[in-house]
Structures are given as structure tokens and as C-alpha cells.
N, C-alpha and C positions, 0 to 999 in steps of 0.2 A: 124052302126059300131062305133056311139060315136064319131066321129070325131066334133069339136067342131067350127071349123071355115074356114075358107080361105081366102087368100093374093094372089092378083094378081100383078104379077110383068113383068119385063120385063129383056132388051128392054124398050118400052115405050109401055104398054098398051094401052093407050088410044087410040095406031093408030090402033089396031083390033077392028073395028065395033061391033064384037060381043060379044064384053067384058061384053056390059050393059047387054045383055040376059043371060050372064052366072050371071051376080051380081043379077037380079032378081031371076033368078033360087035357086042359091044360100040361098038368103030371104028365098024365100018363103019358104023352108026347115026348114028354124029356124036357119041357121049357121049365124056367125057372119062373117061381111066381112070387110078385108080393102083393100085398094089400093096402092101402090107404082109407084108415077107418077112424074116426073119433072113439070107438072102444067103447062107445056108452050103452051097446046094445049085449058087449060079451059076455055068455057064461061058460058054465064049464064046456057043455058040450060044444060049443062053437070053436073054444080054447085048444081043447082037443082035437078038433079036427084039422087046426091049423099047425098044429104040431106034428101030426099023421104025414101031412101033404107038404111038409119044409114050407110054408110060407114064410115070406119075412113079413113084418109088419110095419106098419108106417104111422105112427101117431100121433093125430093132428090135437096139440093142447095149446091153446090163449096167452095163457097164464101161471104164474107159478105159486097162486094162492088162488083161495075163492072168491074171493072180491073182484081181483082183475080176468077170473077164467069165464065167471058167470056172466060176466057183461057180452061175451060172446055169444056162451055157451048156455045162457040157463040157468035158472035158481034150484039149485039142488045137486047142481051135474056133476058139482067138486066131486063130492064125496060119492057119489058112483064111478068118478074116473078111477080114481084109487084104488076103488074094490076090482077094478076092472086091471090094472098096473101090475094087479098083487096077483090075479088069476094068469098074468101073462109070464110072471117069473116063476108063479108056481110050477108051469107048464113050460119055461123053459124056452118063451118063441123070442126067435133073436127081434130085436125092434131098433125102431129111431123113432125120435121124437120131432115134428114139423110145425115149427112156431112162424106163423103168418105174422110180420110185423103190422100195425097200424095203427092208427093217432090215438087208440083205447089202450094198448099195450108197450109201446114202444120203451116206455120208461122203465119195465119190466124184463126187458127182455136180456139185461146181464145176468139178471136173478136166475134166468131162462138155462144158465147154466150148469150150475150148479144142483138147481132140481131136474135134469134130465141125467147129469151124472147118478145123484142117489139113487133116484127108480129102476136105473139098470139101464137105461138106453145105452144102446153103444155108439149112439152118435148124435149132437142137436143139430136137424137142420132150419135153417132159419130163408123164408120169402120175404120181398118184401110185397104188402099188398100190393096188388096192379092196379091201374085205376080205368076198372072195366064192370061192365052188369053195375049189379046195387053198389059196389063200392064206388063206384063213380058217382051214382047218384048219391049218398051218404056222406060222399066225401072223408073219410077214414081212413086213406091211403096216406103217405106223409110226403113230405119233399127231400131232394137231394137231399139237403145240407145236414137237414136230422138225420136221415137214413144214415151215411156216413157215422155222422157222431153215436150216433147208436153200435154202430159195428164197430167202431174204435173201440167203445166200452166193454163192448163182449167179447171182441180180441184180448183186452185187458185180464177178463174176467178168465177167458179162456187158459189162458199162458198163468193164470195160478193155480186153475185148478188141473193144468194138463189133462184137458178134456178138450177132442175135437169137434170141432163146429164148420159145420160146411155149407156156404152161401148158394142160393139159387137164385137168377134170374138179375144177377149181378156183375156182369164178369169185364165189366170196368175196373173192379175193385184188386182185378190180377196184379194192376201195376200199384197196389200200397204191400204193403209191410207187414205182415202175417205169420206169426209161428203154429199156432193151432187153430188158424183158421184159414179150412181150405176153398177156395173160389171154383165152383164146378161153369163147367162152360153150355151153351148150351146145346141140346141134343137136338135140335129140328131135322138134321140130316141124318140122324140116323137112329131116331123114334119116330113112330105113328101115332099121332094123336086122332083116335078114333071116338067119334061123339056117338050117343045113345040113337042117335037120327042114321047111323051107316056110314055118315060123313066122314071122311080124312079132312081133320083140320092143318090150317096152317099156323095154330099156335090154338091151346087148348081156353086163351082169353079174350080170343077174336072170331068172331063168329063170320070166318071165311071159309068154307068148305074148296077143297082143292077137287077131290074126285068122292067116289061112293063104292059101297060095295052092296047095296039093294039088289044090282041089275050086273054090279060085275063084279066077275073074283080078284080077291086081293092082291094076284099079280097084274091086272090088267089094270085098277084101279092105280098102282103105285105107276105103272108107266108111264098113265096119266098124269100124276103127280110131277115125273121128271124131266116131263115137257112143260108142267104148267113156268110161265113167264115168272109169275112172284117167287114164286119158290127156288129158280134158279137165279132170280135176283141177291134170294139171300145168300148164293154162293159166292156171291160180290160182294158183302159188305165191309170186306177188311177194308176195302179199298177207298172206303169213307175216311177211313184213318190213317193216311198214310203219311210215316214220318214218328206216327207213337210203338213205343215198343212190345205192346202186346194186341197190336193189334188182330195180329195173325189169330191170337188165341180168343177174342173178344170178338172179333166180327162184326164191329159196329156194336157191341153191347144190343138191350133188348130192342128188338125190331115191333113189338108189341106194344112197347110204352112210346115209341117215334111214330107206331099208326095211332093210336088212341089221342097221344096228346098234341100230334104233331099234323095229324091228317096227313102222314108221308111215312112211308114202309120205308122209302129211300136215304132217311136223314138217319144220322147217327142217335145215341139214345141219349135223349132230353136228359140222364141223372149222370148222364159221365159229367165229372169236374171239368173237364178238358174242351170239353162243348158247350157249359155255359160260363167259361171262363181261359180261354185258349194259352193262355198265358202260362197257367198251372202247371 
């Protein structure tokens, strides 16, 4: 089917046993694989195995002290992340660092640069929290206006330390001003977001299932998919924008944050500048 890779995520992967037989499995097919793990469970042998099998790795840290990591993460987790940092450069596995912005962190997150530089990351990616599941109900996700000013400062922060930073689930932010900080778009059309349920989702923060693959295989599920109405909706959202210059690349921005907060998949995304202020 041409499918070219796989990302396992979670949750925490690492606590399903069988993750390594699906990572081999995977291999030996020829796909490429990474992992999205907090790293609080690695040791050597885990290290090693992922170095065996080219995994890349994906490491989700809070914080760039223990104060602000543990408020996430845990009293104590600092300093098993670290031991966990040190096993990974010991062993050599290429990584990235994924820092979730939200109302516990945000103030942190230019810091967020510089300590993803030192530990070896080869790249900090930064989200902003969605405002979906518990963080909805905790309210921990931020608004525009900070989100923005936060990513000024990490572009700031970024452009001295010539360290790249690459934005997810932003791609509003195409049309600012950016040296070392790149704006990725998003992937719906051409990732599968597959839930633990069999389900193909229509976005991994919306608990919309499009098709399954319980009862059918994954080509027959996806053709379902390319019939479903929303999904081909989302082949339309440039058209929510028309007349701004990225839109083509942006597509309505997230269609995730316009269901959540908007109760509308079809309206443009609540945190573009442009839509709550047209003028801009």
C-alpha cells in the first residue's frame, strides 16, 4: 500500500510488552519506525534494542528544570529523565524533544530551547495543548494571544541559539516571520491516526472514528475513509481562507480546535490572528 512508516504512541508505549514485536515486525518490512515515549521507563536493554531496530525517538519533556517538569510529570521524574537522556546518547538513538505548551509551562518554554539543544536533541518540537479530554476539563491549554507571544520568544530564543524548533498543530503561524522556527502543516491526508479501539481517526484529539479495521483490512477501511463526507471536507478548508496568503498551506489551520471550541469542523481555527481579528 506504499505506506512508508510508523509511530507509536501512546499513552506510554513502552508499558505494552508487545510494542518491541510490533517494532521488529515493522523493520523487517522495510518501514521506518519511531517511537513517542516519556523515556521514564528506559534502560539499557530497552536502549539497545532501539538502536538495533533504527528507531528514532520522540521525547515528550514538560519542563526544562524540576520544578516546572514535575508539575506534569511527577516528583522525582527530573532526575530519572536525565538518567534516561544520558542512556540515549550513550546508545547513540537519534531523538527529538516534544514540549506540550500549557498554562503550567508556557513561561518555560524559550528555556525549552536551549535545554533540548544541550541533551543532544536534534530538534525541539513544540504543541500547543488542545483543548480536548482532561485538558479541557483542567483548563491548561492557553489562548491565542499567549500561544503567539510564547512562540515569538522561542523564535527569539531559537535564532540565538541557532537551534531548530518546529511548530505542530499551528500552521497559521506560516504567514509570521521565522528563521529557526519551522511551521509543519498538517498531516490528516496523508497519516492514519489509528486508535487502540481499531478505529481510524479523524484527528488523534477527537474521538470521531471515520472506519475500523476489527472487521476490515486496512485497504478497505481507508476507502471508507475517502468517501467519508468530513474527511473530504477537510480537502476544502483552504477555501475558508480565501484571499490570505498561506492559505493553501494552512487549510483552515486546526480543524480540531474549530470542532472542540467552535462546535463546527467547517469554520476556520478559533487561534488564527486573522479570524479573531480580520483586519490583521
Amino acid at each position: 500500500m506504499s505506506i512508508k512508516g510508523i509511530d507509536f504512541t501512546g499513552g506510554e508505549p513502552l508499558l505494552v510488552k508487545e510494542v518491541f514485536e510490533y517494532i521488529e515486525k515493522a523493520r523487517s518490512l522495510g518501514l521506518e519506525v519511531s517511537l513517542n515515549s516519556n523515556a521514564l521507563l528506559l534502560n539499557k536493554e530497552i536502549a539497545r534494542f532501539l538502536k538495533d531496530n533504527e528507531v528514532y525517538l520522540y521525547v515528550s519533556i514538560d519542563g526544562s528544570n524540576k520544578d516546572v517538569f514535575e508539575k506534569m510529570r511527577g516528583k522525582d521524574n527530573f532526575d530519572r529523565l536525565l538518567n534516561s537522556i544520558e542512556l540515549i546518547n550513550k546508545f547513540e538513538i537519534p531523538f527529538s524533544v516534544i514540549f506540550s505548551i500549557s498554562s503550567l509551562n508556557y513561561f518555560d518554554a524559550s528555556n525549552m530551547v536551549r535545554f533540548a539543544k544541550n541533551i543532544g536533541a536534534r530538534e525541539l518540537c513544540m504543541i500547543p495543548v488542545i483543548p480536548s479530554g482532561e485538558a479541557k476539563n483542567t483548563r491548561i491549554y492557553i489562548g491565542s494571544d499567549l500561544l503567539i507571544r510564547t512562540i515569538r520568544e522561542v523564535s527569539e530564543e531559537a535564532e540565538r541559539e541557532k537551534y531548530s524548533v518546529v511548530l505542530w498543530c499551528v500552521p497559521f503561524m506560516k504567514s509570521m516571520n521565522f528563521n529557526y522556527v519551522v511551521i509543519d502543516e498538517c498531516h490528516v491526508l496523508d497519516y492514519i491516526d489509528l486508535a487502540p479501539t481499531g478505529d481510524i481517526m479523524l484527528c488523534d484529539v477527537i474521538d470521531m472514528p471515520l472506519s475500523e479495521i476489527r472487521t476490515k483490512s486496512l485497504l478497505e477501511a481507508l476507502k471508507e475513509v475517502e468517501q467519508n463526507k468530513l474527511y473530504n471536507l477537510l480537502k476544502e478548508r483552504d477555501k475558508l481562507c480565501l484571499g490570505c496568503n498561506v492559505a493553501t498551506f494552512c487549510k483552515g489551520g486546526c480543524y480540531a480546535r474549530a470542532y472542540i471550541l467552535e462546535n463546527d469542523i467547517s469554520k476556520p481555527d478559533p487561534y488564527c490572528p486573522k479570524v479573531l481579528s480580520p483586519s490583521r
